[in-house]
PQR file of N, CA, C, O and H, with PARSE charges and radii, in Angstrom:
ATOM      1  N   UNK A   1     -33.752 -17.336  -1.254 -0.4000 1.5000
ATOM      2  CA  UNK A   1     -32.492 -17.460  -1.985 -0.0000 2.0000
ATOM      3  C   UNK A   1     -32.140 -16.150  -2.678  0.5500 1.7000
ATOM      4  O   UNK A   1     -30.976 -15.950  -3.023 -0.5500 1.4000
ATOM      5  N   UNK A   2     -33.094 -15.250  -2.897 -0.4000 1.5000
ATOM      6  CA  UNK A   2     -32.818 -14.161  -3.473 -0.0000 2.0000
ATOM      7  C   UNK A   2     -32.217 -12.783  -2.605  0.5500 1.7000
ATOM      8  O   UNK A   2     -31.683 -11.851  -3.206 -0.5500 1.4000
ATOM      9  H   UNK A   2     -34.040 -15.412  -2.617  0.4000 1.0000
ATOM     10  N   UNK A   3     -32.358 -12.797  -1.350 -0.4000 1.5000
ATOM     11  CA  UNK A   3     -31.925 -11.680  -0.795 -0.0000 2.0000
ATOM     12  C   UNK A   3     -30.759 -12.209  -0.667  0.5500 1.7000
ATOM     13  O   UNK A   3     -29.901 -11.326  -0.665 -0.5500 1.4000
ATOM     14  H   UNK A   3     -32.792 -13.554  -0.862  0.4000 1.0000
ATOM     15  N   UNK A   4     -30.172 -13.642  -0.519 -0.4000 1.5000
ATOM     16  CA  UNK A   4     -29.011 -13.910  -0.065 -0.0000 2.0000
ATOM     17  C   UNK A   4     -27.831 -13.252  -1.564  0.5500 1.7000
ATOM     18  O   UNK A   4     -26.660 -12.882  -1.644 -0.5500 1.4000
ATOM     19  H   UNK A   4     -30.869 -14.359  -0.521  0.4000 1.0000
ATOM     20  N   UNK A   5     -29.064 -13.420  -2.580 -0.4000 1.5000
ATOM     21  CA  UNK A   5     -27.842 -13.054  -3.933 -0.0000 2.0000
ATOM     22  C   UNK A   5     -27.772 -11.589  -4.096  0.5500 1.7000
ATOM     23  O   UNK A   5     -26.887 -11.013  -4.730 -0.5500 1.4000
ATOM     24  H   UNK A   5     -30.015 -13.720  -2.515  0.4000 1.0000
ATOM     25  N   UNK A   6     -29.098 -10.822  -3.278 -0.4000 1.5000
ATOM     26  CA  UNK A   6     -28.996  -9.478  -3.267 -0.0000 2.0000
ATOM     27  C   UNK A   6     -28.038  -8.895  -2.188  0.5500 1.7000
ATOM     28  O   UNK A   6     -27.606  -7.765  -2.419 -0.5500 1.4000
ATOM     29  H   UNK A   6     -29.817 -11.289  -2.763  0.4000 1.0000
ATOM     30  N   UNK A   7     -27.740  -9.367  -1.312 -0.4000 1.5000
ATOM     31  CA  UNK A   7     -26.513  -9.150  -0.314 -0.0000 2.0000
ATOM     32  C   UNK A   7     -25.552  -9.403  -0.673  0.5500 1.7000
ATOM     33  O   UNK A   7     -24.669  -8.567  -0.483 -0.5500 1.4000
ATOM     34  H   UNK A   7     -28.091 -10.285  -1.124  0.4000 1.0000
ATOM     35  N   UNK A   8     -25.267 -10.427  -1.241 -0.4000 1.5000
ATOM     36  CA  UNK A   8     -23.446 -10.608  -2.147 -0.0000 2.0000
ATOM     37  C   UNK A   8     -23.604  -9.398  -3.196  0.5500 1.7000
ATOM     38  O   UNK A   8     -22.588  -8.744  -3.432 -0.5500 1.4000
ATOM     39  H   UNK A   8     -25.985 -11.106  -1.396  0.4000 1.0000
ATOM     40  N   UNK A   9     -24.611  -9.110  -3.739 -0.4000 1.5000
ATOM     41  CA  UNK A   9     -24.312  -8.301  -4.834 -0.0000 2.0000
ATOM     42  C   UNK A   9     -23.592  -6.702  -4.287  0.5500 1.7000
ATOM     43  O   UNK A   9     -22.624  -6.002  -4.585 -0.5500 1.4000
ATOM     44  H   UNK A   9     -25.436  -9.642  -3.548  0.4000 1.0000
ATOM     45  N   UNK A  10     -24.726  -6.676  -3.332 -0.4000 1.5000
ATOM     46  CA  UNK A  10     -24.402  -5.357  -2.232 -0.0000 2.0000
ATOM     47  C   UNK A  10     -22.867  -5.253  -2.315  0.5500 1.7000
ATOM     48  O   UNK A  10     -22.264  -4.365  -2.918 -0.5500 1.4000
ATOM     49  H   UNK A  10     -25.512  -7.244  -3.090  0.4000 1.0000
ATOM     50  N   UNK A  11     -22.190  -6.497  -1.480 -0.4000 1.5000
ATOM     51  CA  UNK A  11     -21.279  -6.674  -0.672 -0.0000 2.0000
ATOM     52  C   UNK A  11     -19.824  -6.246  -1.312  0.5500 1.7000
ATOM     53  O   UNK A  11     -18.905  -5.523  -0.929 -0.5500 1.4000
ATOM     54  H   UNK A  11     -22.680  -7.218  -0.990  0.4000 1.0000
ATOM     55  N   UNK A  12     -20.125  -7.219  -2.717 -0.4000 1.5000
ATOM     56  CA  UNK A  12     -19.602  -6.976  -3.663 -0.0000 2.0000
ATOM     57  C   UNK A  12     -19.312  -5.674  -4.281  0.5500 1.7000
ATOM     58  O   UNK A  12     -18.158  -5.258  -4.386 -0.5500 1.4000
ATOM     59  H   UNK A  12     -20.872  -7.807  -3.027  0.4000 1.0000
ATOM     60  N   UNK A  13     -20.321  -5.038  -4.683 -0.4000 1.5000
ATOM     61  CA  UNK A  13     -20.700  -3.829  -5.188 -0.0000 2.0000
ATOM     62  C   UNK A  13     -19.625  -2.579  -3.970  0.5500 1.7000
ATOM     63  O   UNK A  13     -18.951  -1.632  -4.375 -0.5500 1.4000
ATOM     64  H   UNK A  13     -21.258  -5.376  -4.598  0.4000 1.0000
ATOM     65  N   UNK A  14     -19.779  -2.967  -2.645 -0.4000 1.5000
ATOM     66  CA  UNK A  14     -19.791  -2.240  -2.045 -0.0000 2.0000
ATOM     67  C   UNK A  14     -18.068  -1.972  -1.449  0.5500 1.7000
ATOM     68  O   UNK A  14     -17.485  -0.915  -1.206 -0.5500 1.4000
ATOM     69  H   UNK A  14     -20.327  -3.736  -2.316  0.4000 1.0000
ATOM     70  N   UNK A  15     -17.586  -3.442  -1.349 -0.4000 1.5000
ATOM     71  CA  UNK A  15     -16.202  -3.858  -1.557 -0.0000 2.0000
ATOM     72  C   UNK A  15     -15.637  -3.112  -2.511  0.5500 1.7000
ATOM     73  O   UNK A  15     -14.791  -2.329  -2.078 -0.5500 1.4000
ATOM     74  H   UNK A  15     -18.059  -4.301  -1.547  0.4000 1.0000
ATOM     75  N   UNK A  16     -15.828  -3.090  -3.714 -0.4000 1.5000
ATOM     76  CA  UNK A  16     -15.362  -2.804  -5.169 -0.0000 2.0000
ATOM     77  C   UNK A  16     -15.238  -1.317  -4.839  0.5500 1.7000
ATOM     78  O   UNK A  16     -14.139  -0.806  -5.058 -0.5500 1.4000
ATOM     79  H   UNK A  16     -16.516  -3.725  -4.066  0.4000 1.0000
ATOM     80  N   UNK A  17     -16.294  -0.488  -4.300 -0.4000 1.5000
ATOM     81  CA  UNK A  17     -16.377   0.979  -4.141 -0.0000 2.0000
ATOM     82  C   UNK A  17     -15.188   1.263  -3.316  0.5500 1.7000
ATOM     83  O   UNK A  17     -14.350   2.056  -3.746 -0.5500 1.4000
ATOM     84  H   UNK A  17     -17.186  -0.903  -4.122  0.4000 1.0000
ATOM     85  N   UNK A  18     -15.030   0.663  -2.117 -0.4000 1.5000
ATOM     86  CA  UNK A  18     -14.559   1.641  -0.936 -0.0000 2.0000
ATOM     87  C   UNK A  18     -12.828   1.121  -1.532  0.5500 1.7000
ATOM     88  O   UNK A  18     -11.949   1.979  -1.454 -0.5500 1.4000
ATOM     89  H   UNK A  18     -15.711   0.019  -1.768  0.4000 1.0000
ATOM     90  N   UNK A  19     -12.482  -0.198  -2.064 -0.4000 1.5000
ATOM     91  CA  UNK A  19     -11.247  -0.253  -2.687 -0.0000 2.0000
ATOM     92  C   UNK A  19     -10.718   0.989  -3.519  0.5500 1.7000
ATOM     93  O   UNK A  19      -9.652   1.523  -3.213 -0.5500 1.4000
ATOM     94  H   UNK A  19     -13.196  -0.895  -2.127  0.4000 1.0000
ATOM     95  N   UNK A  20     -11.495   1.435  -4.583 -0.4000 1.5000
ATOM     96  CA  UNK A  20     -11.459   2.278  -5.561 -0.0000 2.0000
ATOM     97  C   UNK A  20     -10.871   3.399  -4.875  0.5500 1.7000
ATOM     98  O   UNK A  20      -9.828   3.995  -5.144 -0.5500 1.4000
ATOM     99  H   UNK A  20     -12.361   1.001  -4.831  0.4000 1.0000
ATOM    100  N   UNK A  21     -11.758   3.607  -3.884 -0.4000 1.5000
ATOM    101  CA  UNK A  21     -11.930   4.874  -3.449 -0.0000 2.0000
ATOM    102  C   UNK A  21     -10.536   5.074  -2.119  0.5500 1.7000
ATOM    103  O   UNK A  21     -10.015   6.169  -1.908 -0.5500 1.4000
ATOM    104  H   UNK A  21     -12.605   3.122  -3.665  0.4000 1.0000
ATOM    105  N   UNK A  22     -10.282   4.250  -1.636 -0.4000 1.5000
ATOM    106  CA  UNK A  22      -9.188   3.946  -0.985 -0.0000 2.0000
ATOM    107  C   UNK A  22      -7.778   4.130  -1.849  0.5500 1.7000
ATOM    108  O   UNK A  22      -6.866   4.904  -1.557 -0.5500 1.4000
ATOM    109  H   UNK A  22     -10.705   3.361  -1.807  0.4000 1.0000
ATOM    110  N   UNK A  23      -7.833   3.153  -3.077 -0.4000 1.5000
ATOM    111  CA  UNK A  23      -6.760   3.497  -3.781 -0.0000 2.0000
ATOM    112  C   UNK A  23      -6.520   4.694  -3.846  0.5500 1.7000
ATOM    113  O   UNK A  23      -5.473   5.068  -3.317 -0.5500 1.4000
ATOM    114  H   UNK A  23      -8.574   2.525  -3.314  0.4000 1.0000
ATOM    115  N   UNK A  24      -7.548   5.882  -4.628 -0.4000 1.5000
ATOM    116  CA  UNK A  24      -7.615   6.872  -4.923 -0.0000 2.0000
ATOM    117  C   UNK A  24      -6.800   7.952  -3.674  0.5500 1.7000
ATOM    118  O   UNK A  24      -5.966   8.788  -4.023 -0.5500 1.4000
ATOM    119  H   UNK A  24      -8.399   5.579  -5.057  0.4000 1.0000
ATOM    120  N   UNK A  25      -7.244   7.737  -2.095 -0.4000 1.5000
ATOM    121  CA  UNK A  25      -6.774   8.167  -1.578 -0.0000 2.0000
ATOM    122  C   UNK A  25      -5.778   8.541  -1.564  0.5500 1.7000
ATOM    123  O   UNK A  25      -5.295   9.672  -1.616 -0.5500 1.4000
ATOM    124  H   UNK A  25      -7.921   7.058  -1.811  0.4000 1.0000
ATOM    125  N   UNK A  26      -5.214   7.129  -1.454 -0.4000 1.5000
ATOM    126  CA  UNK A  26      -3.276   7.227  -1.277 -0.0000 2.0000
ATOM    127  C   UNK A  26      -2.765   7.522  -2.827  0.5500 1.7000
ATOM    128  O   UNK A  26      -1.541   7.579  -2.945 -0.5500 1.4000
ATOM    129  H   UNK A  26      -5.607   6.210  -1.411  0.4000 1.0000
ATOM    130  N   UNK A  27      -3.346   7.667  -3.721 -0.4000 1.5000
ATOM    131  CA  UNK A  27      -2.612   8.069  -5.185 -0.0000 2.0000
ATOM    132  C   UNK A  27      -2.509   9.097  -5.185  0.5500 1.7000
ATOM    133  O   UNK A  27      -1.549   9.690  -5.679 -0.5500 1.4000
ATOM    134  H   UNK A  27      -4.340   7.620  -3.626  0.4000 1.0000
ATOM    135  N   UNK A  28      -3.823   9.813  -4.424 -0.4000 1.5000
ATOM    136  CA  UNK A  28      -4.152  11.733  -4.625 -0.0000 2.0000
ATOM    137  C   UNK A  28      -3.364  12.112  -3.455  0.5500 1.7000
ATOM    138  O   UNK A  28      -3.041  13.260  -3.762 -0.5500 1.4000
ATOM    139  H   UNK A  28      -4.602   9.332  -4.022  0.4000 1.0000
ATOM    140  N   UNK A  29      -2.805  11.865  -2.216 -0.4000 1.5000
ATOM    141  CA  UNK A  29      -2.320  11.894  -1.041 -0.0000 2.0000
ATOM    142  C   UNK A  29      -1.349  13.146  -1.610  0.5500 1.7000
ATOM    143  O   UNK A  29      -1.393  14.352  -1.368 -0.5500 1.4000
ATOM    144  H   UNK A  29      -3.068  10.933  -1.966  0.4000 1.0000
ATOM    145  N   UNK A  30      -0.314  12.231  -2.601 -0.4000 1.5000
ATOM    146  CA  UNK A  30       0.944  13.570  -2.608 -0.0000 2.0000
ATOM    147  C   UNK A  30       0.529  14.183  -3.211  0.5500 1.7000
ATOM    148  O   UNK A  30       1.349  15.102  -3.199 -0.5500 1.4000
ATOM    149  H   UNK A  30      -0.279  11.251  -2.798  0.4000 1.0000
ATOM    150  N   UNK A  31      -0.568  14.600  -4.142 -0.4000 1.5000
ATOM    151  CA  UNK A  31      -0.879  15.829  -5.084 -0.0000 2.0000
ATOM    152  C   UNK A  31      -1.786  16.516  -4.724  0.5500 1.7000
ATOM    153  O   UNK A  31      -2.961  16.336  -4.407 -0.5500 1.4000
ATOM    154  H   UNK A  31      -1.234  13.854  -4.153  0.4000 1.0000
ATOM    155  N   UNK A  32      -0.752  17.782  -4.847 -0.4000 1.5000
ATOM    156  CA  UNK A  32      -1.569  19.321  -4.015 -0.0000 2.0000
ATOM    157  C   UNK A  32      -3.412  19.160  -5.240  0.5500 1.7000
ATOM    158  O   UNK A  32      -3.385  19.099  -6.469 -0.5500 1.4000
ATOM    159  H   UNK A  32       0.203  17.929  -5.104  0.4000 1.0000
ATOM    160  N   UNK A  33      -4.321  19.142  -4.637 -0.4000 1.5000
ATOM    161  CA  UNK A  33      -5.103  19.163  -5.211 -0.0000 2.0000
ATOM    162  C   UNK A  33      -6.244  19.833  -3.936  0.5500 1.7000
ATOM    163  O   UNK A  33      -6.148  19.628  -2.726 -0.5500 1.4000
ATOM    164  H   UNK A  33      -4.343  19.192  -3.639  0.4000 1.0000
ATOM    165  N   UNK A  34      -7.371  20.723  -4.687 -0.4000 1.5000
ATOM    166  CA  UNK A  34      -8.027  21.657  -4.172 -0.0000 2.0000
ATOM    167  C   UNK A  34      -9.202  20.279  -3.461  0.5500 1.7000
ATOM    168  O   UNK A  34      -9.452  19.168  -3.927 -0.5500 1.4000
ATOM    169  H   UNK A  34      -7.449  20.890  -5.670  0.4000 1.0000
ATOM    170  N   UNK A  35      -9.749  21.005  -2.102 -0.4000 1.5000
ATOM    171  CA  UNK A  35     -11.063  19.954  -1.827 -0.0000 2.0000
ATOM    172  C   UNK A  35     -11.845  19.528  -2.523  0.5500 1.7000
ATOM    173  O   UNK A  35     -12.089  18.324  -2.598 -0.5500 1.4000
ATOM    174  H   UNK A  35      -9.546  21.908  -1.723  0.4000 1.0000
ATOM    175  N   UNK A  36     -12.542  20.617  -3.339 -0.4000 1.5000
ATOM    176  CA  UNK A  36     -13.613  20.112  -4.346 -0.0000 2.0000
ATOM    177  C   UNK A  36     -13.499  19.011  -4.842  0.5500 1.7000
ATOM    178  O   UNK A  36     -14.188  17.992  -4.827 -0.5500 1.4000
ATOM    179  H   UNK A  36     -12.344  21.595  -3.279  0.4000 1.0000
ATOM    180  N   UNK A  37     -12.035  19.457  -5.543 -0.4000 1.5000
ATOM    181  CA  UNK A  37     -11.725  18.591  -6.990 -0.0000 2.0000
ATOM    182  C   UNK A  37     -11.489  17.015  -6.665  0.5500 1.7000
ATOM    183  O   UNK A  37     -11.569  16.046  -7.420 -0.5500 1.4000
ATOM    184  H   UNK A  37     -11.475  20.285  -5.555  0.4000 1.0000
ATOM    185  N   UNK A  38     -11.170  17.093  -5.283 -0.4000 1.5000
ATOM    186  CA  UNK A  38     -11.211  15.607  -4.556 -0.0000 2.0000
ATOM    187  C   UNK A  38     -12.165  15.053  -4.377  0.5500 1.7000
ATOM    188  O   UNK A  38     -12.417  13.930  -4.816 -0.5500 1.4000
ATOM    189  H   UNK A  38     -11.104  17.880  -4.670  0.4000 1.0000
ATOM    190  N   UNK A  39     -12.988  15.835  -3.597 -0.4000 1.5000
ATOM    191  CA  UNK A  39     -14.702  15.086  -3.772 -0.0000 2.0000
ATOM    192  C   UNK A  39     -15.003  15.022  -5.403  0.5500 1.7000
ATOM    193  O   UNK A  39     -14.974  13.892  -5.890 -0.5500 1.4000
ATOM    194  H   UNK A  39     -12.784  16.747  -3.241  0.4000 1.0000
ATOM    195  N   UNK A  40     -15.252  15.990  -6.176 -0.4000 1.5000
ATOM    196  CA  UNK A  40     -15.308  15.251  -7.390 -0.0000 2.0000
ATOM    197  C   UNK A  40     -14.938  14.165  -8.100  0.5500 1.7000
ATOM    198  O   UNK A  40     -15.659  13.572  -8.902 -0.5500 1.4000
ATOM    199  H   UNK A  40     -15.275  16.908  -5.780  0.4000 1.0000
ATOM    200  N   UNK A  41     -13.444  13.803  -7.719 -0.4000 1.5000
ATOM    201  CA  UNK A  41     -12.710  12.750  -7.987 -0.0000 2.0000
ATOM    202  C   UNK A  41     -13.184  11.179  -6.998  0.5500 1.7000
ATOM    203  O   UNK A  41     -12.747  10.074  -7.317 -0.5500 1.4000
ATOM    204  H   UNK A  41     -12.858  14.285  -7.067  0.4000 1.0000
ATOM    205  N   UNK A  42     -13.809  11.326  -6.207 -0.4000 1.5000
ATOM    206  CA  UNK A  42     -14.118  10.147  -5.510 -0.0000 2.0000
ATOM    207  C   UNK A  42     -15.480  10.126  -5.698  0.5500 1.7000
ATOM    208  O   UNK A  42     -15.977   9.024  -5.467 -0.5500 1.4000
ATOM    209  H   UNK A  42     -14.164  12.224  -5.948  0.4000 1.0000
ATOM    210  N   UNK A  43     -16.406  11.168  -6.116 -0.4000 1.5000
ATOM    211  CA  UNK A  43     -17.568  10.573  -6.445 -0.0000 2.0000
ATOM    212  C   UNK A  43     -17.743   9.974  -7.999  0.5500 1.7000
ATOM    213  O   UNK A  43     -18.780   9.337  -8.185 -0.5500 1.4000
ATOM    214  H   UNK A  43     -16.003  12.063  -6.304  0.4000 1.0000
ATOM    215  N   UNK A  44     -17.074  10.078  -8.830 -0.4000 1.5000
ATOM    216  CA  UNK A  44     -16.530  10.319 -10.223 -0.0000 2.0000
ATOM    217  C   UNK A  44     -16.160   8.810 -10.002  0.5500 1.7000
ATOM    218  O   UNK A  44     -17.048   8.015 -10.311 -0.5500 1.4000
ATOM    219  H   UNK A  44     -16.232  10.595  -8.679  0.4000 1.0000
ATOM    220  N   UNK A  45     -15.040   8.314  -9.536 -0.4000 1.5000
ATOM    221  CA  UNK A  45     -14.756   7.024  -9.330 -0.0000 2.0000
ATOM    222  C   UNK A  45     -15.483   5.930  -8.020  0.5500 1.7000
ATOM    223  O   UNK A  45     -15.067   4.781  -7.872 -0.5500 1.4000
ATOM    224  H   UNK A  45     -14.319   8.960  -9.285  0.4000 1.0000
ATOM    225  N   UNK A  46     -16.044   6.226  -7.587 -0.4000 1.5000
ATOM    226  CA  UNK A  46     -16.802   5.339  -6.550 -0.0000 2.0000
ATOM    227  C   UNK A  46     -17.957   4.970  -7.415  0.5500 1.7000
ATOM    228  O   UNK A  46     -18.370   3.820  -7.564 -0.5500 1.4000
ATOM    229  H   UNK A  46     -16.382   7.159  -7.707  0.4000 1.0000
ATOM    230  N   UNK A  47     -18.532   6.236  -8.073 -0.4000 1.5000
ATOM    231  CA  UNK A  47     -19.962   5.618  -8.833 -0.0000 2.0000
ATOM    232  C   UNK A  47     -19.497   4.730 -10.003  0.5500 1.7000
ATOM    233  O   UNK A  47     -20.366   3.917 -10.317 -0.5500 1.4000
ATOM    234  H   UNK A  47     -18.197   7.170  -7.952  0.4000 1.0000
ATOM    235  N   UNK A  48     -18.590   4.673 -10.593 -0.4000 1.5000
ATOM    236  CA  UNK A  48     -18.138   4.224 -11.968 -0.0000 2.0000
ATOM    237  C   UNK A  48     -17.630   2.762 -11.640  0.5500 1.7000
ATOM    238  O   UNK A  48     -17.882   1.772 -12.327 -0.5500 1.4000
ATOM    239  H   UNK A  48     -17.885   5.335 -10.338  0.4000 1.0000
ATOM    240  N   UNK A  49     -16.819   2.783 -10.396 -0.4000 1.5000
ATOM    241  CA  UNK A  49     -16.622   1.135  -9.906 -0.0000 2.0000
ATOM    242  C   UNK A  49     -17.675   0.448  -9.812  0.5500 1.7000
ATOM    243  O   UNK A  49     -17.880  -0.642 -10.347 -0.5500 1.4000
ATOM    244  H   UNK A  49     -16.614   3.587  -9.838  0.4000 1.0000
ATOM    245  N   UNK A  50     -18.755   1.360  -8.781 -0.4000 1.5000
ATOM    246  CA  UNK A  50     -19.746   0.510  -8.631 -0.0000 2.0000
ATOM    247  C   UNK A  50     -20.287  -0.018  -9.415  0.5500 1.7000
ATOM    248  O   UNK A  50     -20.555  -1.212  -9.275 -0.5500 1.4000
ATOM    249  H   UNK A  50     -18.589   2.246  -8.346  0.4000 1.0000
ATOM    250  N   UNK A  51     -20.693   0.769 -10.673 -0.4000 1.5000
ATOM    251  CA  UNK A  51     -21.673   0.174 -11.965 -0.0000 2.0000
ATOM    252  C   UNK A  51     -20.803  -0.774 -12.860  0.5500 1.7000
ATOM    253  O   UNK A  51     -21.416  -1.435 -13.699 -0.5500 1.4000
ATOM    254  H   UNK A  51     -20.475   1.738 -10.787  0.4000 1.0000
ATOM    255  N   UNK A  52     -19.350  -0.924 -12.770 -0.4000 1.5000
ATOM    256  CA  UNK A  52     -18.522  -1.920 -13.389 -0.0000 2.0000
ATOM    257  C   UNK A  52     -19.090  -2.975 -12.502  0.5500 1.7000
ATOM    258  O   UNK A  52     -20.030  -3.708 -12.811 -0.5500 1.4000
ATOM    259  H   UNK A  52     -18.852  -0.387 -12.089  0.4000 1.0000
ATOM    260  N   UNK A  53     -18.396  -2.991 -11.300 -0.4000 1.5000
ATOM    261  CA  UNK A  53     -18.766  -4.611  -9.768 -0.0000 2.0000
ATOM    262  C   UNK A  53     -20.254  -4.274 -10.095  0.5500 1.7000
ATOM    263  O   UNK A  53     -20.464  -5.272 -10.785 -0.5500 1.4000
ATOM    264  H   UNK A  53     -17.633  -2.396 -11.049  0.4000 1.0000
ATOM    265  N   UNK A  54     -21.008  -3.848 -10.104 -0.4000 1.5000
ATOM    266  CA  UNK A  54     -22.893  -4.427 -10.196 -0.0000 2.0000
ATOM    267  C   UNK A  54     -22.439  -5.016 -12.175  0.5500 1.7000
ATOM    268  O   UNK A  54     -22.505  -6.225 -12.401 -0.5500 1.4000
ATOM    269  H   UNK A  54     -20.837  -3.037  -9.544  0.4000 1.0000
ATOM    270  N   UNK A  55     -22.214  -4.480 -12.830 -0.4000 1.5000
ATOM    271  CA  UNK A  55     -21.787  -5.841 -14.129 -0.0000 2.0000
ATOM    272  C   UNK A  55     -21.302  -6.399 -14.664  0.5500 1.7000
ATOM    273  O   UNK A  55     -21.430  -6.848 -15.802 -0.5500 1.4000
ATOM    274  H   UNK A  55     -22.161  -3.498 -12.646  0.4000 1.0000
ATOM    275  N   UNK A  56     -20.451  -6.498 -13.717 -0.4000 1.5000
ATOM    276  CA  UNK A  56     -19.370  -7.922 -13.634 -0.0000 2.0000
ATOM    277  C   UNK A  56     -20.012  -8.821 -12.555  0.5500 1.7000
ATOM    278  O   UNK A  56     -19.636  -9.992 -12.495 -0.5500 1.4000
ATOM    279  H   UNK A  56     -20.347  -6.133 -12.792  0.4000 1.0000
ATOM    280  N   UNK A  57     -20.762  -8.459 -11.871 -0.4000 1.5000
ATOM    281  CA  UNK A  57     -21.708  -9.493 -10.959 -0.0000 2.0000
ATOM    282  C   UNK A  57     -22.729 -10.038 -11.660  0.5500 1.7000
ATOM    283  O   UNK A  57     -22.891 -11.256 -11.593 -0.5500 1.4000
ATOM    284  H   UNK A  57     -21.068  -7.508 -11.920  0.4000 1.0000
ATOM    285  N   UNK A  58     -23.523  -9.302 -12.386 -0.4000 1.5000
ATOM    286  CA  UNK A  58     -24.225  -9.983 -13.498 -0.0000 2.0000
ATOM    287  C   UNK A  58     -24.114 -11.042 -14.738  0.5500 1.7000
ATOM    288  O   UNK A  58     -24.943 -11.860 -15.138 -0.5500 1.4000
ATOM    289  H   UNK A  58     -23.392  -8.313 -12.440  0.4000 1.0000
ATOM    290  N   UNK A  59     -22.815 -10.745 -15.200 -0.4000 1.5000
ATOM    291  CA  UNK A  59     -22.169 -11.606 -16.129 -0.0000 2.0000
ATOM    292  C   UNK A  59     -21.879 -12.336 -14.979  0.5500 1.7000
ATOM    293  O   UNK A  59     -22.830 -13.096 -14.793 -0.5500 1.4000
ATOM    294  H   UNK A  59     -22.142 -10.080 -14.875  0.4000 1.0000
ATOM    295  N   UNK A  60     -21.115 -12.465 -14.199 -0.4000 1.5000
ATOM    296  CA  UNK A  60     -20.858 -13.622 -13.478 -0.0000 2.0000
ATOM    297  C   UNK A  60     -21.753 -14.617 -12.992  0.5500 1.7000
ATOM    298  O   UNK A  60     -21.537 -15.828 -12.934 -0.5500 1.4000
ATOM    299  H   UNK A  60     -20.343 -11.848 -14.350  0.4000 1.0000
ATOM    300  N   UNK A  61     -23.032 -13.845 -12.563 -0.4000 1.5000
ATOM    301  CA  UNK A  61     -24.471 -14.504 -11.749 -0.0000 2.0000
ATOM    302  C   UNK A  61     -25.281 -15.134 -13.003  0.5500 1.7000
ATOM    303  O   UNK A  61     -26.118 -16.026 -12.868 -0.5500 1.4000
ATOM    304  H   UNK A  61     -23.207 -12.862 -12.610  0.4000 1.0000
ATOM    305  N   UNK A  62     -24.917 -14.546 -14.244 -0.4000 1.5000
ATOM    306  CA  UNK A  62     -25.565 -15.291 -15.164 -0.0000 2.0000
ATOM    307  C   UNK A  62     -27.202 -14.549 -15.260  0.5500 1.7000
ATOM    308  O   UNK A  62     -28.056 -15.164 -15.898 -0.5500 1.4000
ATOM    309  H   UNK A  62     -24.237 -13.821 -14.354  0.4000 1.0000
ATOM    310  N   UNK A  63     -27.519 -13.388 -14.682 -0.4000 1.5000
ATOM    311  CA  UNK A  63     -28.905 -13.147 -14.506 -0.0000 2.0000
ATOM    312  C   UNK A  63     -28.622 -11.805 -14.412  0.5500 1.7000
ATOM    313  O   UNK A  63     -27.584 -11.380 -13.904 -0.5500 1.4000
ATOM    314  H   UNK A  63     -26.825 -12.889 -14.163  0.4000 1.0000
ATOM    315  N   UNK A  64     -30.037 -10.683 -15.167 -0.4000 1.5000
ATOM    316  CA  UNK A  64     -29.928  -9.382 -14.547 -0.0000 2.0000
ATOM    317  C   UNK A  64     -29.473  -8.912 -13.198  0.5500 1.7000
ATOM    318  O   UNK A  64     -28.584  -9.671 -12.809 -0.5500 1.4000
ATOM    319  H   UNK A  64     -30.880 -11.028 -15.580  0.4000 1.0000
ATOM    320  N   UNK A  65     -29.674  -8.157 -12.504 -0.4000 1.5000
ATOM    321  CA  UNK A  65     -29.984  -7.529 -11.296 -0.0000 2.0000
ATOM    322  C   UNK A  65     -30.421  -6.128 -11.098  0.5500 1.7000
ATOM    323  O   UNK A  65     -29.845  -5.043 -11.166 -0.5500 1.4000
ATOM    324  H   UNK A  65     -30.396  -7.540 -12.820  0.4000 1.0000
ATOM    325  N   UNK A  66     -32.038  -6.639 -10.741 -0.4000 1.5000
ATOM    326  CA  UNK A  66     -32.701  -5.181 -10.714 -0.0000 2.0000
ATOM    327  C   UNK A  66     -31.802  -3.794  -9.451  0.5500 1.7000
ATOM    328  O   UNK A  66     -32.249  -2.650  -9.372 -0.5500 1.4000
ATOM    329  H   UNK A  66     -32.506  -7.521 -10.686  0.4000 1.0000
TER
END
């Protein structure tokens, strides 16, 4: 029962990222912005979703998650 809650968490977690990071796309699309600063900007927000969706899955699951 536990890998099945460690795979939603994934799934979840992982959903939540590539949305973020998708949005981000098409927001940054029209603005002249340098490569870097784009990869900065999507690792900056992909990691920060994720650790929101991993605890908002927790409050929701009612239980840590290592």
């Amino acid at each position: 029962m536990n890998h099945i809650k460690d795979g939603m968490h994934m799934l979840v977690v992982s959903l939540t990222t590539f949305v973020s990071v998708y949005l981000l796309v098409v927001m940054t699309a029209s603005i002249e912005m340098s490569f870097m600063w784009r990869w900065f900007l999507f690792f900056v927000v992909g990691g920060s979703s994720a650790g929101i969706a991993s605890f908002f899955y927790e409050l929701l699951s009612g239980e840590s998650v290592d």
